[in-house]
Backbone as XML, in Angstrom:
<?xml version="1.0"?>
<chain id="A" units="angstrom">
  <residue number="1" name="UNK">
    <atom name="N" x="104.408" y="64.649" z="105.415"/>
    <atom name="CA" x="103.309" y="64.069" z="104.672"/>
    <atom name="C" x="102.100" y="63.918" z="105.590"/>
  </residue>
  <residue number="2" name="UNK">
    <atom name="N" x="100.710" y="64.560" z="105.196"/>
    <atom name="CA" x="99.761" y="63.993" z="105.595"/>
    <atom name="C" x="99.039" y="62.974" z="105.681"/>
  </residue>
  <residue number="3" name="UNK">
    <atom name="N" x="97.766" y="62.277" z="106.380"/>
    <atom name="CA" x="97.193" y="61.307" z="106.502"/>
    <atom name="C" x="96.826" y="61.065" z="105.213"/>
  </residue>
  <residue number="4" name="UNK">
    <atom name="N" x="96.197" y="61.593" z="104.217"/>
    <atom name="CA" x="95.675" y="61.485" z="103.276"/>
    <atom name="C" x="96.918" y="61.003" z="102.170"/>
  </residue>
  <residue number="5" name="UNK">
    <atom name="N" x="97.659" y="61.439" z="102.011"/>
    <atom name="CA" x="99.389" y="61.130" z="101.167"/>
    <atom name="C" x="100.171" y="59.592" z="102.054"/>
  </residue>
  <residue number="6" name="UNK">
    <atom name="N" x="99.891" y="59.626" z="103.067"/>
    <atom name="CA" x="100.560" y="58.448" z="103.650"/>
    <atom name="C" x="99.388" y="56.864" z="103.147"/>
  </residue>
  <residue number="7" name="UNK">
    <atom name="N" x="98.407" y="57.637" z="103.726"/>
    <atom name="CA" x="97.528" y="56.215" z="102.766"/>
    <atom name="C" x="97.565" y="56.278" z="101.512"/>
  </residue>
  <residue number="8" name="UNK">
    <atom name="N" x="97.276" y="56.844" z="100.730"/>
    <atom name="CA" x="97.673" y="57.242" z="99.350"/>
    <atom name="C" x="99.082" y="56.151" z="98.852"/>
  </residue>
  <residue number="9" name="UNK">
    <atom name="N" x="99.618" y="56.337" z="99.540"/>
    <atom name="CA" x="101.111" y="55.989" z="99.177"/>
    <atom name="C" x="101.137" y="54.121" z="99.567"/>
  </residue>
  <residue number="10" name="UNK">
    <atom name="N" x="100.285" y="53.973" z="101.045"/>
    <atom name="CA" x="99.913" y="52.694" z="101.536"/>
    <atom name="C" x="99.260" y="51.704" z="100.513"/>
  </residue>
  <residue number="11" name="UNK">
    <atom name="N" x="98.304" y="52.668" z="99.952"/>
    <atom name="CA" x="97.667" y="51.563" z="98.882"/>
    <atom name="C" x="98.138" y="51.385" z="97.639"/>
  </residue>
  <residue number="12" name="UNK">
    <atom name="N" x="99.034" y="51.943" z="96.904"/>
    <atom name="CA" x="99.905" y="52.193" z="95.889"/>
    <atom name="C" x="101.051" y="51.447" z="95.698"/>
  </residue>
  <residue number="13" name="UNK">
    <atom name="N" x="101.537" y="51.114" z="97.106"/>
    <atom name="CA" x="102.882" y="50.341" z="97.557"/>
    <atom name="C" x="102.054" y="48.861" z="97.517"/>
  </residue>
  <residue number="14" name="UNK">
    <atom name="N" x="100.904" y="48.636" z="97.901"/>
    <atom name="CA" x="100.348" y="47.402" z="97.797"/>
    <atom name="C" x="101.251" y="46.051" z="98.793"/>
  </residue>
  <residue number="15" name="UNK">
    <atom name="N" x="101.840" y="46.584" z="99.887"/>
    <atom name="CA" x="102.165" y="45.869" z="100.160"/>
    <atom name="C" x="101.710" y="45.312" z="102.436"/>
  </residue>
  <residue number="16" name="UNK">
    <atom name="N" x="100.526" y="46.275" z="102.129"/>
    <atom name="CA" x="99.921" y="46.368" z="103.722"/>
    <atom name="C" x="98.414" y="46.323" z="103.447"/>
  </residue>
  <residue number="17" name="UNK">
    <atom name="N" x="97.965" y="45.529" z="101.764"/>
    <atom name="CA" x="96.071" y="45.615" z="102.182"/>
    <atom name="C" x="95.461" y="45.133" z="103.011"/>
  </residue>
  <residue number="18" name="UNK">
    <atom name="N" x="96.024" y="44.327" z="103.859"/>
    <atom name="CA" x="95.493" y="43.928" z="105.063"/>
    <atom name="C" x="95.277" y="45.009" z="106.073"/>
  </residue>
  <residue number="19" name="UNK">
    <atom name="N" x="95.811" y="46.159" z="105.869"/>
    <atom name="CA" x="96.078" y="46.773" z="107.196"/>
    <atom name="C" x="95.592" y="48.312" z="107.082"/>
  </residue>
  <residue number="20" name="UNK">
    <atom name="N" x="94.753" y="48.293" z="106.011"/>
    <atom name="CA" x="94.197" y="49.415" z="105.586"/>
    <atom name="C" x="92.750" y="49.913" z="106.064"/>
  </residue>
  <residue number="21" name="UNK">
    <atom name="N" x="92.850" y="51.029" z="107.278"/>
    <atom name="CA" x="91.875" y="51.449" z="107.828"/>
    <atom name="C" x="90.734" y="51.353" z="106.844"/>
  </residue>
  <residue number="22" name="UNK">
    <atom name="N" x="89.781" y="51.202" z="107.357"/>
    <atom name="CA" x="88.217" y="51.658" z="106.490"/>
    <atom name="C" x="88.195" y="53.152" z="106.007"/>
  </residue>
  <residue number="23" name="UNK">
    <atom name="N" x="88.474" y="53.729" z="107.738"/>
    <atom name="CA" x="87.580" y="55.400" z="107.500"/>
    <atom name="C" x="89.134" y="55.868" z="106.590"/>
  </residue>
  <residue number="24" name="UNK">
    <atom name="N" x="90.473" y="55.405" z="106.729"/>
    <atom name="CA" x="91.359" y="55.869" z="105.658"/>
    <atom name="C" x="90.651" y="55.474" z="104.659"/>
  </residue>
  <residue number="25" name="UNK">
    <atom name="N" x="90.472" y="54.500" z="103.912"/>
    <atom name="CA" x="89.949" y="54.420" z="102.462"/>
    <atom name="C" x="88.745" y="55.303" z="102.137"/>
  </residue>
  <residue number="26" name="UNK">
    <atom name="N" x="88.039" y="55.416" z="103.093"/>
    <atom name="CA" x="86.957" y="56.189" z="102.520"/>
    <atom name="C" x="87.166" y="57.969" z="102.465"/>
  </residue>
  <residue number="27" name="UNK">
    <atom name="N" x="88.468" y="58.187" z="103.385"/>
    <atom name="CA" x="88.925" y="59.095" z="103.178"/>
    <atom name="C" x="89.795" y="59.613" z="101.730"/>
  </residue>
  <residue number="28" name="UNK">
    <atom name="N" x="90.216" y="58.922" z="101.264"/>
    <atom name="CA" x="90.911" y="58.712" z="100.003"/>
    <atom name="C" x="90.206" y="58.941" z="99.299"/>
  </residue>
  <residue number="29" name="UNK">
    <atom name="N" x="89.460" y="58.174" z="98.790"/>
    <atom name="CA" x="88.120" y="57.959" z="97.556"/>
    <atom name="C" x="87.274" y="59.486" z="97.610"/>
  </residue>
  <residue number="30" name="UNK">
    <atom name="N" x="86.991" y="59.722" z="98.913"/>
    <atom name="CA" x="86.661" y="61.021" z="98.928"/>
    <atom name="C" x="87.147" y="62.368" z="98.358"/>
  </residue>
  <residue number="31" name="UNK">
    <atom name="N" x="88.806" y="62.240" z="98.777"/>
    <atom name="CA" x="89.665" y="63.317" z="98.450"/>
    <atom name="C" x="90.005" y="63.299" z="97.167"/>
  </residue>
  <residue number="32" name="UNK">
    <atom name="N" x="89.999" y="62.536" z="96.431"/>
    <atom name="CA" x="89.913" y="62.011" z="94.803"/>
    <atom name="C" x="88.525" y="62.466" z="93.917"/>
  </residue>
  <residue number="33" name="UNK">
    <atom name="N" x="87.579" y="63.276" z="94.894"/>
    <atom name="CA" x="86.700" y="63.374" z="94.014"/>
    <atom name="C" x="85.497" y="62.100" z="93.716"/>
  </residue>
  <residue number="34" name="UNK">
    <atom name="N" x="84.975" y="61.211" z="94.838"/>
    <atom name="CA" x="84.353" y="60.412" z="94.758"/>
    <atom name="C" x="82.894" y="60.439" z="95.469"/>
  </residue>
  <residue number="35" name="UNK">
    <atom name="N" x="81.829" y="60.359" z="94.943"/>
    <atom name="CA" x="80.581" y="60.374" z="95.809"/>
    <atom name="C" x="80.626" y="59.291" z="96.560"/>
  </residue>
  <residue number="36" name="UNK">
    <atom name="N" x="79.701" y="59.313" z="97.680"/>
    <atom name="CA" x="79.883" y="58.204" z="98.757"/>
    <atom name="C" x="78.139" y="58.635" z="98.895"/>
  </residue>
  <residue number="37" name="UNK">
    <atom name="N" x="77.615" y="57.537" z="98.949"/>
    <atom name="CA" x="76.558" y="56.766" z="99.347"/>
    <atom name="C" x="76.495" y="55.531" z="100.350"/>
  </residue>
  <residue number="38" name="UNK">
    <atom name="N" x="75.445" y="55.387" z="100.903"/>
    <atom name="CA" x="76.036" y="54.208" z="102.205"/>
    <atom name="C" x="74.413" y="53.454" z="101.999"/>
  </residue>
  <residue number="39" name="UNK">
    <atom name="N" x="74.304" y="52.437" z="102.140"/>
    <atom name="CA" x="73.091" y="51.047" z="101.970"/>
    <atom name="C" x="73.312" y="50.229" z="103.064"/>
  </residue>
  <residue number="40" name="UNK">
    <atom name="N" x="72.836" y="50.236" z="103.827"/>
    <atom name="CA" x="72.959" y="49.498" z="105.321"/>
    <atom name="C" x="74.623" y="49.784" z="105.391"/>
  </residue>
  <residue number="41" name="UNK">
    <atom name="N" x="75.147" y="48.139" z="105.113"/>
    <atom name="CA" x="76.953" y="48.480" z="105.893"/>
    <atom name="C" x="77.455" y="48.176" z="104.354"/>
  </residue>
  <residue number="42" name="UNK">
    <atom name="N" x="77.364" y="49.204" z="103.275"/>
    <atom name="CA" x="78.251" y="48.922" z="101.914"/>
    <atom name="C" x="77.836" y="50.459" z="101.686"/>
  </residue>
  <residue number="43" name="UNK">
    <atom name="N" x="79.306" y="50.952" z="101.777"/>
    <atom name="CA" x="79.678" y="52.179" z="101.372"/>
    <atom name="C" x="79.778" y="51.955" z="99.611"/>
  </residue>
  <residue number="44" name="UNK">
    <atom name="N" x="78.809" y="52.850" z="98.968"/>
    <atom name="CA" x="79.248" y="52.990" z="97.823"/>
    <atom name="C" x="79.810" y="54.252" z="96.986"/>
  </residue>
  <residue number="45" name="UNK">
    <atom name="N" x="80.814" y="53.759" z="95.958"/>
    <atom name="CA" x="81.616" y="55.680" z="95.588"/>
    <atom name="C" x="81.274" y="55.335" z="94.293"/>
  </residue>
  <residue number="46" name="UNK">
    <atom name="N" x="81.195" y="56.416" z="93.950"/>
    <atom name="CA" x="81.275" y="56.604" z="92.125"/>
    <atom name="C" x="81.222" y="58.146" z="91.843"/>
  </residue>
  <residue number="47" name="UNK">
    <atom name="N" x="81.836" y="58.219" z="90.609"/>
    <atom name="CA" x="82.234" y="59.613" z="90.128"/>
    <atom name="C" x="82.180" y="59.825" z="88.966"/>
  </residue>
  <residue number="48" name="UNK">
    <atom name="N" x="82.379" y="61.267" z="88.522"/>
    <atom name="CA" x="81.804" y="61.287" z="86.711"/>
    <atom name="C" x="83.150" y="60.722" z="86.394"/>
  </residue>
  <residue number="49" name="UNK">
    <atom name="N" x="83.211" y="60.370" z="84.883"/>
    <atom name="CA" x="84.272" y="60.344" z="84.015"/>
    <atom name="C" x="84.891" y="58.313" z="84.741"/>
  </residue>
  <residue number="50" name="UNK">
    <atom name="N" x="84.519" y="58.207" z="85.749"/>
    <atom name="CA" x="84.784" y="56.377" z="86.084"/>
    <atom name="C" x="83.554" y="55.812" z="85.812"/>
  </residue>
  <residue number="51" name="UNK">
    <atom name="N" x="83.817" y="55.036" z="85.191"/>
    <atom name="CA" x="82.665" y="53.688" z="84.790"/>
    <atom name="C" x="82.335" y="52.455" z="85.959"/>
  </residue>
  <residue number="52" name="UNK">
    <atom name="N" x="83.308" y="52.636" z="86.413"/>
    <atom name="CA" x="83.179" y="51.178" z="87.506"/>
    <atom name="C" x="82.531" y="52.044" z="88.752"/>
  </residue>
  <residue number="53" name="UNK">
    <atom name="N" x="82.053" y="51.032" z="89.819"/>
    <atom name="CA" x="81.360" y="51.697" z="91.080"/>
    <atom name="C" x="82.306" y="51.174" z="92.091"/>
  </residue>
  <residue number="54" name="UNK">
    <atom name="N" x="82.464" y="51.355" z="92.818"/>
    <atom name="CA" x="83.037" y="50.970" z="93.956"/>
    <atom name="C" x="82.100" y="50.644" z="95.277"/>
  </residue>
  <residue number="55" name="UNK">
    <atom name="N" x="81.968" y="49.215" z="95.973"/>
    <atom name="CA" x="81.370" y="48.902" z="97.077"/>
    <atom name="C" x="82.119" y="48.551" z="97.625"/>
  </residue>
  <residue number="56" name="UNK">
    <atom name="N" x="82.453" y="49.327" z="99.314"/>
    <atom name="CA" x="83.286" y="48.976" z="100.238"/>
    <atom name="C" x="82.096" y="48.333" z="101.587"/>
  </residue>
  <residue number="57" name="UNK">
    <atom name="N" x="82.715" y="47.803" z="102.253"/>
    <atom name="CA" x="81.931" y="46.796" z="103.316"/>
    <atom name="C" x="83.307" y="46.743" z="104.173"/>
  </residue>
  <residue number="58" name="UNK">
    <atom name="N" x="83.405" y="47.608" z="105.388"/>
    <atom name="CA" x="84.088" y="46.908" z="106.806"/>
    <atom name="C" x="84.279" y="45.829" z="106.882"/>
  </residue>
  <residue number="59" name="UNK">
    <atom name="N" x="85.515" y="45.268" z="107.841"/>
    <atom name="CA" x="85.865" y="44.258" z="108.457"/>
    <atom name="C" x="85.966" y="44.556" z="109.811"/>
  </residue>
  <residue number="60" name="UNK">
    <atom name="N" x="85.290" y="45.203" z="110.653"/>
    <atom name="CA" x="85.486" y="46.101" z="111.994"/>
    <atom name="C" x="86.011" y="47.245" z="111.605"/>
  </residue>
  <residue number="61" name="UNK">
    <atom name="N" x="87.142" y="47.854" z="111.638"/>
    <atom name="CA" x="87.493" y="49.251" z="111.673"/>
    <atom name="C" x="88.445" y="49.115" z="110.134"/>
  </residue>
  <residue number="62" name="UNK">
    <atom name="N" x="88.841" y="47.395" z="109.716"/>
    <atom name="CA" x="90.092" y="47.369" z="108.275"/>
    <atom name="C" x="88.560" y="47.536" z="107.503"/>
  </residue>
  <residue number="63" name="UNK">
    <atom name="N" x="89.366" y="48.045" z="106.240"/>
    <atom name="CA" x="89.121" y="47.374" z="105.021"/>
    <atom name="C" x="89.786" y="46.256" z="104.377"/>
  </residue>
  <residue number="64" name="UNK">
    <atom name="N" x="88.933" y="45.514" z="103.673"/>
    <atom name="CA" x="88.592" y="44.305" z="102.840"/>
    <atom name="C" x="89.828" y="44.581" z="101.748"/>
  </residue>
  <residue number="65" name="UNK">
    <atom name="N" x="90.891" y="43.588" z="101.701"/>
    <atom name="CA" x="92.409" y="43.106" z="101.270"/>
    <atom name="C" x="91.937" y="43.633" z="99.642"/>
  </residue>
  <residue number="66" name="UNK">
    <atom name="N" x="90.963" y="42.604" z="98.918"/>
    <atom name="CA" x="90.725" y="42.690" z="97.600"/>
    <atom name="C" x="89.956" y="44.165" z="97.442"/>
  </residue>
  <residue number="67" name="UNK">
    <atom name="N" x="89.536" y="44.936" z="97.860"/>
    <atom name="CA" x="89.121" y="46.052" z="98.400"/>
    <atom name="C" x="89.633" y="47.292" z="98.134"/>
  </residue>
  <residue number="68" name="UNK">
    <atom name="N" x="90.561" y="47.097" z="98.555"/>
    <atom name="CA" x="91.950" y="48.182" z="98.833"/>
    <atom name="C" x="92.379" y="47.734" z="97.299"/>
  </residue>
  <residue number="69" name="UNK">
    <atom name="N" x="93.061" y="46.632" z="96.624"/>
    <atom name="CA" x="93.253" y="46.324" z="95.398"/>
    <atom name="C" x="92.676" y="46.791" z="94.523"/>
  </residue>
  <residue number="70" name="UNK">
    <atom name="N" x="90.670" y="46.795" z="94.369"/>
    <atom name="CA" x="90.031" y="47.713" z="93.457"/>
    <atom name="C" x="90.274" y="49.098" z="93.472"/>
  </residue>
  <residue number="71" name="UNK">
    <atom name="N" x="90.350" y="49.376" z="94.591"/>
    <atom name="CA" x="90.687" y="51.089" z="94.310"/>
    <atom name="C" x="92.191" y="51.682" z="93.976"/>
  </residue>
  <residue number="72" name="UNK">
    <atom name="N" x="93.390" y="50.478" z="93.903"/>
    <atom name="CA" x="94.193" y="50.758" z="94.044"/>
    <atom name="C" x="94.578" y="50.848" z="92.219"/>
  </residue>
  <residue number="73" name="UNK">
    <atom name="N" x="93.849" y="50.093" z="91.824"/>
    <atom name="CA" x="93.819" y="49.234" z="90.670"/>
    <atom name="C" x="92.801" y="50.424" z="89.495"/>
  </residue>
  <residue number="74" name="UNK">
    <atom name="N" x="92.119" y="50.882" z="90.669"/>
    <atom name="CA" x="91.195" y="52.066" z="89.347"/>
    <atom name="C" x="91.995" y="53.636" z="89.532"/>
  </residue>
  <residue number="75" name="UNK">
    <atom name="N" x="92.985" y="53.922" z="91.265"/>
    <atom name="CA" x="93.689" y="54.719" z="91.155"/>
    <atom name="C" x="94.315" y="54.648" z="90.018"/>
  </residue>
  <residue number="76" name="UNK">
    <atom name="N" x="95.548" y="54.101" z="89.318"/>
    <atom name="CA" x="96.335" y="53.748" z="88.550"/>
    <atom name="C" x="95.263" y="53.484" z="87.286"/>
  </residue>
  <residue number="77" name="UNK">
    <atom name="N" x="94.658" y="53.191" z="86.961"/>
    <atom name="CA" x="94.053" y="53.156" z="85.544"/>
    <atom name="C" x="93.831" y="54.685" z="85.147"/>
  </residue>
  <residue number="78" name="UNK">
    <atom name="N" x="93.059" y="55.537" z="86.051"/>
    <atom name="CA" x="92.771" y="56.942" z="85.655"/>
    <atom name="C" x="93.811" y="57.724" z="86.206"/>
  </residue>
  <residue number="79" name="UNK">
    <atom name="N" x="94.897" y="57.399" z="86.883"/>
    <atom name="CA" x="95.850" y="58.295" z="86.978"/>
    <atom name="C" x="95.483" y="59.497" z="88.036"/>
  </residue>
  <residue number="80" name="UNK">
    <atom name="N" x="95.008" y="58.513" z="88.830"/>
    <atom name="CA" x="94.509" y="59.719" z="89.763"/>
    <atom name="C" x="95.805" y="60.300" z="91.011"/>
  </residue>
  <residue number="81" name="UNK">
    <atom name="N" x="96.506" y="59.574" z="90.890"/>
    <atom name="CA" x="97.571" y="60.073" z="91.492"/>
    <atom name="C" x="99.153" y="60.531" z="91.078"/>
  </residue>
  <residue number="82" name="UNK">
    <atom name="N" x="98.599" y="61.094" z="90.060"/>
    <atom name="CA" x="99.556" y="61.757" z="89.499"/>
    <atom name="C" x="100.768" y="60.955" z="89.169"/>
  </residue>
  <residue number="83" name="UNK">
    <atom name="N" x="102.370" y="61.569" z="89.433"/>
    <atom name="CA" x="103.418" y="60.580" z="88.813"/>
    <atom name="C" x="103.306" y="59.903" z="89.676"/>
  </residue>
  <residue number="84" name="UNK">
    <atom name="N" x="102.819" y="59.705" z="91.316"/>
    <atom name="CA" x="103.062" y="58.654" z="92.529"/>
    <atom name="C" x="102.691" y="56.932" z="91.856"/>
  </residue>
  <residue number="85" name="UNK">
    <atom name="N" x="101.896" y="56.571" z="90.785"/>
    <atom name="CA" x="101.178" y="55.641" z="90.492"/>
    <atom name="C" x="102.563" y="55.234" z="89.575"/>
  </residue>
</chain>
């Protein structure tokens, strides 16, 4: 399994959002088909066919616990990960 499938799987399992790299999440959101825009330090994603936006903001190198939850939470609504969700 690659980097991209191992986080994938990290945020899905929901049981390490504390411990979830930044540049992994933004790697994710990316590989899913997500635009990324950046506004000082708030990464923002959005994509056709999702309604919600996504703003990520660092904690040093983690991402933000409730963070990892929104994307984990809009993975699984649109089924973006196939049967893994």
């Amino acid at each position: 399994m690659g980097k991209f499938e191992n986080t994938l799987e990290s945020i899905l399992r929901g049981s390490s959002d504390q411990n979830v790299a930044f540049g992994d999440l933004r790697h994710v959101l990316s590989r899913l088909g997500f635009d990324e825009r950046i506004k000082g330090d708030h990464f923002i994603f959005s994509r056709d066919g999702v309604v919600e936006i996504i703003n990520l903001q660092p904690i040093g190198n983690k991402a933000k616990a409730y963070q990892v939850k929104q994307v984990r939470n809009l993975i699984v609504k649109y089924k973006f990960a196939g049967d893994r969700a």
